[in-house]
C-alpha positions as CSV (number, residue, x, y, z in Angstrom):
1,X,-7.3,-17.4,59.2
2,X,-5.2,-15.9,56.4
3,X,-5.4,-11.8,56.4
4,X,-4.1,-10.4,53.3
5,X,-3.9,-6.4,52.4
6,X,-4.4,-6.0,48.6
7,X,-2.9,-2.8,46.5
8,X,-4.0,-2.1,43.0
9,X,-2.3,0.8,41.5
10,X,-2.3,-0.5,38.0
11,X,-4.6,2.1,36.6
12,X,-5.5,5.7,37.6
13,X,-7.8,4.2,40.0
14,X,-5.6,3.5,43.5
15,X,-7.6,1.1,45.5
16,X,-6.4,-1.1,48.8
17,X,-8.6,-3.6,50.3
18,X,-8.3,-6.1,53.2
19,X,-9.6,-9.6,52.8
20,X,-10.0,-12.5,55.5
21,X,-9.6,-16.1,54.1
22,X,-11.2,-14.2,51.3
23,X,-13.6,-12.9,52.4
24,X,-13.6,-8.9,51.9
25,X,-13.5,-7.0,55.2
26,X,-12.9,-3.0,54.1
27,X,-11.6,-1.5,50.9
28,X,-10.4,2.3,50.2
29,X,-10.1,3.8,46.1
30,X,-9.4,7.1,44.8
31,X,-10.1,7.8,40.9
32,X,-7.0,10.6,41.0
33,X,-4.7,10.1,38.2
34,X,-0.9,10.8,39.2
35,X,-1.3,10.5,42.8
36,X,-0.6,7.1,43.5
37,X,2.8,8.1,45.5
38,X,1.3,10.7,47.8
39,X,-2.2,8.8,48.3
40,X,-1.0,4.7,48.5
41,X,0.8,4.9,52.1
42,X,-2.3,7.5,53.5
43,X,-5.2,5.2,52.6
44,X,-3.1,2.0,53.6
45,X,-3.2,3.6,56.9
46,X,-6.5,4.6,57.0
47,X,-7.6,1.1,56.2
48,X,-6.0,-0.4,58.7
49,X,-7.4,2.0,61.5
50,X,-11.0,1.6,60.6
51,X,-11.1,-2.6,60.2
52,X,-8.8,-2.0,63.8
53,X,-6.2,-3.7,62.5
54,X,-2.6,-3.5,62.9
55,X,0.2,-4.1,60.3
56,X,1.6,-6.9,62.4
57,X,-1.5,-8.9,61.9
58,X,-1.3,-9.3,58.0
59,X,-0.1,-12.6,56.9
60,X,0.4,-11.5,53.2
61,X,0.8,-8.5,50.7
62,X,-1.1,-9.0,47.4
63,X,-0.4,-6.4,44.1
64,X,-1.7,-6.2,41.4
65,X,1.1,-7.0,39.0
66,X,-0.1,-5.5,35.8
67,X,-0.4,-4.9,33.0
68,X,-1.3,-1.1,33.6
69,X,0.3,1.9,34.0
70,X,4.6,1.5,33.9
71,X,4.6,4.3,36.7
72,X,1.6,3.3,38.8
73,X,2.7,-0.7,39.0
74,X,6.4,0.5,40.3
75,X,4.9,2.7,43.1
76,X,2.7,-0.2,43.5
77,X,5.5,-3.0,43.6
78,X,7.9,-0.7,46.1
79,X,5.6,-0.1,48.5
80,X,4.4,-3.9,48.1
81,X,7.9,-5.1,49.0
82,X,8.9,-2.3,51.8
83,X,5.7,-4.0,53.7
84,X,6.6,-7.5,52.8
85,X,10.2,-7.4,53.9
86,X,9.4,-5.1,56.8
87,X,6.8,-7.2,58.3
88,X,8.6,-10.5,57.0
89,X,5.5,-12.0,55.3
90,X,5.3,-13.1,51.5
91,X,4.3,-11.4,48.1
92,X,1.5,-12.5,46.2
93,X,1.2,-10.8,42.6
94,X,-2.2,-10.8,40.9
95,X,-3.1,-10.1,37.4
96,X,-4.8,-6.7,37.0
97,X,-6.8,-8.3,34.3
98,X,-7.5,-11.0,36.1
99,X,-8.9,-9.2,39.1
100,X,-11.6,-6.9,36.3
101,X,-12.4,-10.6,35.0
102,X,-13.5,-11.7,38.6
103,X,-16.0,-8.5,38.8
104,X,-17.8,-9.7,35.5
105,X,-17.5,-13.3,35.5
106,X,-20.2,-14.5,38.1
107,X,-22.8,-12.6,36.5
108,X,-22.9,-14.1,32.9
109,X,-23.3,-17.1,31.3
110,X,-21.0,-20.0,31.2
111,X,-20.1,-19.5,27.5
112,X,-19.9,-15.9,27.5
113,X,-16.4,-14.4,26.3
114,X,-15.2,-11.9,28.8
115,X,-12.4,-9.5,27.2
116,X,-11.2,-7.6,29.9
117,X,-8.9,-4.1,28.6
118,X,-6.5,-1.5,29.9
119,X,-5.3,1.1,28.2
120,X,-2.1,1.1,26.6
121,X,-2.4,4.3,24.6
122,X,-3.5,5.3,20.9
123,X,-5.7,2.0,19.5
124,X,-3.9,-0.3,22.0
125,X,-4.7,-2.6,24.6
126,X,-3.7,-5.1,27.5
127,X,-5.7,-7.9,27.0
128,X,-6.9,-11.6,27.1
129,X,-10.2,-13.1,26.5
130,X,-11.5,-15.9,28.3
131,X,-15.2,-17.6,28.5
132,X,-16.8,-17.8,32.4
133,X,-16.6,-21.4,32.3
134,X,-12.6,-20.7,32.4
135,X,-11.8,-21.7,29.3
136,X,-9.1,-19.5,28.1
137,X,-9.2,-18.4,24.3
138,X,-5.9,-16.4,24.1
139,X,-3.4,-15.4,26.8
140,X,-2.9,-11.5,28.4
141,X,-1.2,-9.3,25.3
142,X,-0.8,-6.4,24.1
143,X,-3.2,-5.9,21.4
144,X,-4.0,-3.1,18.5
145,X,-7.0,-2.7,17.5
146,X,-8.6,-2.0,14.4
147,X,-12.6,-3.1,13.0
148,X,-11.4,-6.5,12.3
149,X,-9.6,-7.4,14.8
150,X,-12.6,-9.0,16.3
151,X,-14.3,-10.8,13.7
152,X,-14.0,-14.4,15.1
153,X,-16.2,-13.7,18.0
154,X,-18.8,-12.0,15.9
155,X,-21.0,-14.1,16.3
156,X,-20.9,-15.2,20.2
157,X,-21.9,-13.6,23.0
158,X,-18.7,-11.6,24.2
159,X,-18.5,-8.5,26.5
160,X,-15.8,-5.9,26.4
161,X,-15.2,-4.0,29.9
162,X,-12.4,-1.5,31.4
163,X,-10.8,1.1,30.5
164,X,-9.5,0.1,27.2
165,X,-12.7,-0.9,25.9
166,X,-14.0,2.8,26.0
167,X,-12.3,4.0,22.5
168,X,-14.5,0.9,21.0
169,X,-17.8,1.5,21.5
170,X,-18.0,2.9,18.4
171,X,-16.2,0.5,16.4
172,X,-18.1,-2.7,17.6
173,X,-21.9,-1.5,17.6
174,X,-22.9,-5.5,18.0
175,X,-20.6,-6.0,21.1
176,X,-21.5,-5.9,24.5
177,X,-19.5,-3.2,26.7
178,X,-20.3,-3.4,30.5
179,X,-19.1,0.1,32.1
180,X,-17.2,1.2,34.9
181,X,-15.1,-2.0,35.5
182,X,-11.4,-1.4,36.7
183,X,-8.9,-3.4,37.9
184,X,-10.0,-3.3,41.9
185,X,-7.9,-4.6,45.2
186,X,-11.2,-5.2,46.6
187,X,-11.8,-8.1,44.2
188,X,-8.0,-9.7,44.3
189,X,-9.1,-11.4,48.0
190,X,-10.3,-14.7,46.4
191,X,-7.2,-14.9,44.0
192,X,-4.9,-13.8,46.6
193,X,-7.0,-16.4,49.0
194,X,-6.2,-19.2,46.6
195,X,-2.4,-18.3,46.0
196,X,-1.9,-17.9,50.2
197,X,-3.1,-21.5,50.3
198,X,-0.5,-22.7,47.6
199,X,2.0,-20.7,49.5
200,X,2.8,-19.6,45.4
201,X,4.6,-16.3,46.7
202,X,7.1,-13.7,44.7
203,X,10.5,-13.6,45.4
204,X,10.9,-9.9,47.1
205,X,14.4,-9.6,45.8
206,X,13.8,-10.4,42.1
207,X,9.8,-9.9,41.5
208,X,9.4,-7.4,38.8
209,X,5.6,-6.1,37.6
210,X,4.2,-7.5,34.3
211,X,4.2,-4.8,31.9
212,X,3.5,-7.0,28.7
213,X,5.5,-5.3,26.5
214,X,8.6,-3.1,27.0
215,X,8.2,0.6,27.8
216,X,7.5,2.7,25.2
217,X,7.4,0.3,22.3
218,X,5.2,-0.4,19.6
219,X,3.6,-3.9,19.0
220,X,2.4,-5.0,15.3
221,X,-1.4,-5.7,15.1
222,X,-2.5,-9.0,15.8
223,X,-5.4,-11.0,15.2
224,X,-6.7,-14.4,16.8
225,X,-8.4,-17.3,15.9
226,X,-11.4,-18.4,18.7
């Protein structure tokens, strides 16, 4: 039985969770932006002590790798690697995106496009849009928006969720926006489950988060065909 400790710092949102061959077990978030540093090693701890678990019991660390925040995903990614190299066990990254995508997904229709978005500041986002059957319509990207950026899905179901889509609501009256969806360590246990099983593990020495684009850089707007 594989038991994995999750971290998600990607966002403001710092969660940790603790699955068992997938299965979730205890999870532990704070919605306190800036205080990923001072609250990540306090509620890893805490975790532990109320599923009575020790360290030396994990079999794997899973982070989510971004995209997200440049400053939460490197206090994320150190303190991902201390406990894999300290406890000699492997890394397992997960898409932040990915893990919002597995909140949504089960509840909608096959064909339903799911556009899961962080925000990356001003009228951009980290993004990728995919239907809950799995087909993928365009990779994770960074992504400015403006009103017509959109206008290929117009006309299908689609739902827009996290904390990029926010800024939208406005702009895309005949969109569906589903609220309160974050990138979550309590839904990476599946993913992580999967990844375990593959034994498809980071190198500690050269893993590096996915930031999408380079800090501080702007990207020209794109658009996509569906």
């Amino acid at each position: 039985m594989a038991t994995i400790l999750s971290l998600d710092t990607s966002t403001k949102v710092c969660s940790v969770a603790i699955h068992k061959d997938g299965d979730l077990i205890g999870a532990q978030s704070y919605h306190l932006q800036k205080s990923h540093s001072s609250l990540l090693p306090v509620i890893i701890q805490q975790l532990m002590e109320n599923v009575e678990l020790e360290l030396s019991s994990l079999d794997a660390i899973a982070l989510s790798a971004g995209p997200g925040s440049y400053t939460g995903l490197r206090i994320g990614t150190a303190t991902a690697k201390g406990l894999a190299y300290t406890l000699e066990i492997p890394l397992i990254a997960i898409s932040s995106l990915d893990s919002m995508y597995e909140q949504v997904a089960p509840n909608l229709p096959d064909s339903a496009v799911l556009i899961p978005m962080i925000d990356a500041r001003r009228m951009e986002v980290f993004c990728f849009a995919k239907r809950v059957n799995g087909q993928v319509i365009w990779d994770a990207k960074p992504l400015i928006v403006d009103e017509s950026t959109f206008d290929d899905i117009e006309h299908q179901t689609s739902y827009f969720f996290g904390n990029g889509s926010d800024k939208f609501k406005e702009l895309f009256p005949k969109v569906n926006f589903i609220p309160d969806i974050h990138p979550s360590a309590a839904h990476m246990g599946q993913l992580a489950h999967q990844k375990f099983t593959q034994q498809y593990f980071e190198d500690l020495a050269y893993f590096e988060p996915d930031y999408l684009k380079e800090y501080r850089t702007n990207v020209p707007s794109q658009k996509f065909k569906v």
